[in-house]
C-alpha positions as CSV (number, residue, x, y, z in Angstrom):
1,X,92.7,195.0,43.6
2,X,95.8,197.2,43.3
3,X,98.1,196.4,39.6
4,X,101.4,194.3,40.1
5,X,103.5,195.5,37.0
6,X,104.5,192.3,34.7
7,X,107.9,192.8,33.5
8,X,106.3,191.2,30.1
9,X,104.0,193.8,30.2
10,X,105.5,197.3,30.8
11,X,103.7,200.3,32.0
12,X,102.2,202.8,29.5
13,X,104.1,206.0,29.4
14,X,102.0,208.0,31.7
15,X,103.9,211.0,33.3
16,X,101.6,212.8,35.9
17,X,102.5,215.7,38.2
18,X,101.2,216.6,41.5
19,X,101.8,216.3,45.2
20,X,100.7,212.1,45.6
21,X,100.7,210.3,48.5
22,X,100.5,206.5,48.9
23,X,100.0,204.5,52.4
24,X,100.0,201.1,52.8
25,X,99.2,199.3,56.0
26,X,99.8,195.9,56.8
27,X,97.7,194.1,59.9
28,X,98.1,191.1,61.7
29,X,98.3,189.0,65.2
30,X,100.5,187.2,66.8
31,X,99.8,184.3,64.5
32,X,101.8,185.9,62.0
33,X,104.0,188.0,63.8
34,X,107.0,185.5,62.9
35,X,105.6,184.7,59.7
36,X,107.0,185.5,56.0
37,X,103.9,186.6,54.0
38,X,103.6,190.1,56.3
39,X,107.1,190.6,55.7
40,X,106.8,190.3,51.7
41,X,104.0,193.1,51.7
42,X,105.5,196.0,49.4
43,X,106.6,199.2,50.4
44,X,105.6,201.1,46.8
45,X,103.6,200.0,44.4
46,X,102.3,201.9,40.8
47,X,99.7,204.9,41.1
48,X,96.8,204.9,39.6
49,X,96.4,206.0,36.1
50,X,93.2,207.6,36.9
51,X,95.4,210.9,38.3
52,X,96.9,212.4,35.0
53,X,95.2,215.7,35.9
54,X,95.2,216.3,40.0
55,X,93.1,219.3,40.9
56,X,95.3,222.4,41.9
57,X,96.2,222.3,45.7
58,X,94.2,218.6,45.9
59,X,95.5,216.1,48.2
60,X,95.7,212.5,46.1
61,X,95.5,209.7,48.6
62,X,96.0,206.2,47.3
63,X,95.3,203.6,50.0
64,X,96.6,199.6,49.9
65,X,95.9,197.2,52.6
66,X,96.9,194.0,53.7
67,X,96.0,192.1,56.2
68,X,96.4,188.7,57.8
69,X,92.4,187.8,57.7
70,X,93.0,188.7,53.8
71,X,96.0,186.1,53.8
72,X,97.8,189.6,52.7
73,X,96.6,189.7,49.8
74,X,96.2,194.0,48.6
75,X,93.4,196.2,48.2
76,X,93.1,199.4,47.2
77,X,91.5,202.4,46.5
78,X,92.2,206.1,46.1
79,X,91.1,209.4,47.4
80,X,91.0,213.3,46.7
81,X,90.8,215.7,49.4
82,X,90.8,219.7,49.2
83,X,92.2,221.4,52.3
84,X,94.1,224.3,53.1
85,X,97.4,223.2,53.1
86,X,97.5,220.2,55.3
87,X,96.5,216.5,55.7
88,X,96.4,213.7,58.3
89,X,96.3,210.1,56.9
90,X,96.5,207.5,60.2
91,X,99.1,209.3,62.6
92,X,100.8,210.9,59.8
93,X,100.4,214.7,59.2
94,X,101.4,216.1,56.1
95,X,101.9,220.1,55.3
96,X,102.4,221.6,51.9
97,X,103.9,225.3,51.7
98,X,105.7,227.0,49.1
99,X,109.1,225.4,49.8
100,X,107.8,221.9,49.7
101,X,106.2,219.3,52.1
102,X,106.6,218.3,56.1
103,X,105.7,214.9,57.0
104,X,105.2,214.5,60.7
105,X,104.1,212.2,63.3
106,X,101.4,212.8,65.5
107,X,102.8,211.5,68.8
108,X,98.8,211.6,70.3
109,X,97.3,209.9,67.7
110,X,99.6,207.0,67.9
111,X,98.4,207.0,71.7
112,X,102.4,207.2,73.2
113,X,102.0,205.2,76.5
114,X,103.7,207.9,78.8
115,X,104.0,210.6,76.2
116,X,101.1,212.2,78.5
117,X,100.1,214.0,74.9
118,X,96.8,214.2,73.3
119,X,95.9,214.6,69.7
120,X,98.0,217.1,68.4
121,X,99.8,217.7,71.3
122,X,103.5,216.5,70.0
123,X,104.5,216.4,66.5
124,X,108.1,215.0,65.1
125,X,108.8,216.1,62.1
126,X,109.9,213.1,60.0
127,X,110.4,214.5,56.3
128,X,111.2,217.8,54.5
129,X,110.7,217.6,50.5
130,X,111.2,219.9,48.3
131,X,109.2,220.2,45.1
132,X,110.5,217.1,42.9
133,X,112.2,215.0,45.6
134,X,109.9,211.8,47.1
135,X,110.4,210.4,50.8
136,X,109.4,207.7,52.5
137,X,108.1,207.3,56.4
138,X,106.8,204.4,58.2
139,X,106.0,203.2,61.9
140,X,104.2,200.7,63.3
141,X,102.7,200.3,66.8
142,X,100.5,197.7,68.6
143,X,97.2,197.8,68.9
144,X,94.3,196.9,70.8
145,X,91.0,194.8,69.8
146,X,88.2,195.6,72.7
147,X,86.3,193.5,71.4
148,X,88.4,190.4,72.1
149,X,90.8,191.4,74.2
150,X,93.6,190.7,72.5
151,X,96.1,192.9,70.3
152,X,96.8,193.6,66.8
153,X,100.0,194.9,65.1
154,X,100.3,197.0,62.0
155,X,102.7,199.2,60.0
156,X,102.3,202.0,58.1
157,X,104.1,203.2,55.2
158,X,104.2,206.6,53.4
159,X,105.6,207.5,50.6
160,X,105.1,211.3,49.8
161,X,106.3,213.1,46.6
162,X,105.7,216.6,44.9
163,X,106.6,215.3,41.8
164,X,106.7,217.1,38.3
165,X,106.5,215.0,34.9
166,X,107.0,211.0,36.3
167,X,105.9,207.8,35.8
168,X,103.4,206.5,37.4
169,X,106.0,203.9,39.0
170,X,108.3,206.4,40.4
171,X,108.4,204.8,44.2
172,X,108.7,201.3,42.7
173,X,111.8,202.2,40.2
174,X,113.4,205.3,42.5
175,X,114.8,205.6,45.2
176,X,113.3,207.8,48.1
177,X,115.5,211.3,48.9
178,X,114.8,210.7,52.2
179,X,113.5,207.7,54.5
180,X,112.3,208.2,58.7
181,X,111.7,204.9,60.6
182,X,110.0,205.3,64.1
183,X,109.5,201.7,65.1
184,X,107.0,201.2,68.6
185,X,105.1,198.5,70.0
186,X,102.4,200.8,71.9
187,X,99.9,200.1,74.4
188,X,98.0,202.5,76.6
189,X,99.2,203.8,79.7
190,X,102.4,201.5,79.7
191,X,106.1,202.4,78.7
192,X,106.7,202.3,75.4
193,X,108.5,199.1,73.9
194,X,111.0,199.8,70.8
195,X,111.9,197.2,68.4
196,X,115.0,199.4,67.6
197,X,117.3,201.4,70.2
198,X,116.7,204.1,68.6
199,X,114.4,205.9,65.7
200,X,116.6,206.6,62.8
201,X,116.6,208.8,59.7
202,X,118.6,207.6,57.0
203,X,119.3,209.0,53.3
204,X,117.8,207.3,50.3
205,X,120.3,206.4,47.8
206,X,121.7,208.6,45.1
């Protein structure tokens, strides 16, 4: 079960460095879709101490996941993978260089209803980091269950940093450099429904 830091108990000073990733996906129906305990799900939450020393040019993935059959209650887990320079994680894709890291959004993996694109067909870039600044990105989209015929919602959150010498709290106690929010309800081969008028980017705070 992922750690909720006691403020009776502060964290250890561990400093890590590294390019870290954390998503966290919350599910549910329509039986919540009003309700407050979806809404309380976090949006960062502490890393795991077991990455003091990330493998050079590793990706770390550290996964937390709530969901209404779980009463949203989180679990976790974590996650190396070695590739050459890039990364997808749900509809996210995420590109180190040597000037930072590119978080986009994989228009054909989210399934656009009359986007017309397949995987990998359209990618918006969300995020551009350079090395020690953290961002956040999140959508969330509807979602078909087949096997009952009815439909799902969840919504992903990303928080991305190539970070040098922090604690392992840094997107629970900072703020993000930069934050993307592309909000869709989507189902297949219909027009696309937006919670929002339009998708934003906004600027963490200083």
């Amino acid at each position: 079960m992922a750690r909720h830091r006691s403020r009776h108990t502060p964290l250890a000073d561990t400093r890590v460095s590294g390019l870290f990733l954390q998503l966290l996906t919350t599910e549910w129906t329509k039986e919540s879709r009003d309700g407050q305990p979806r809404h309380a799900t976090p949006v960062a939450m502490t890393l795991p101490d077991d990455w003091s020393e990330p493998e050079e040019g590793a990706f770390l993935l550290h996964h937390v996941y709530f969901s209404e059959q779980r009463r949203f209650a989180p679990r976790d887990w974590t996650e190396v993978r070695k590739s050459r320079g890039l990364v997808e994680v749900e509809a996210f894709r995420v590109e180190r260089s040597e000037e930072g890291v590119r978080v986009l959004l994989d228009h054909g993996q989210l399934g656009m209803p009359g986007s017309g694109s397949a995987r990998g067909g359209h990618h918006e870039e969300l995020l551009r980091l350079s090395p020690g600044e953290w961002g956040r990105a999140v959508y969330n989209e509807r979602l078909p269950y087949w096997e009952t015929g009815h439909w799902g919602y969840c919504k992903h959150v990303l928080n991305v940093g190539l970070l040098y010498d922090v604690p392992l709290d840094v997107f629970l106690d900072t703020a993000p450099k930069l934050e993307a929010v592309r909000e869709f309800l989507s189902r297949p081969r219909e027009p696309v429904e937006q919670d929002t008028p339009a998708p934003r980017m906004t600027p963490g705070a200083p």
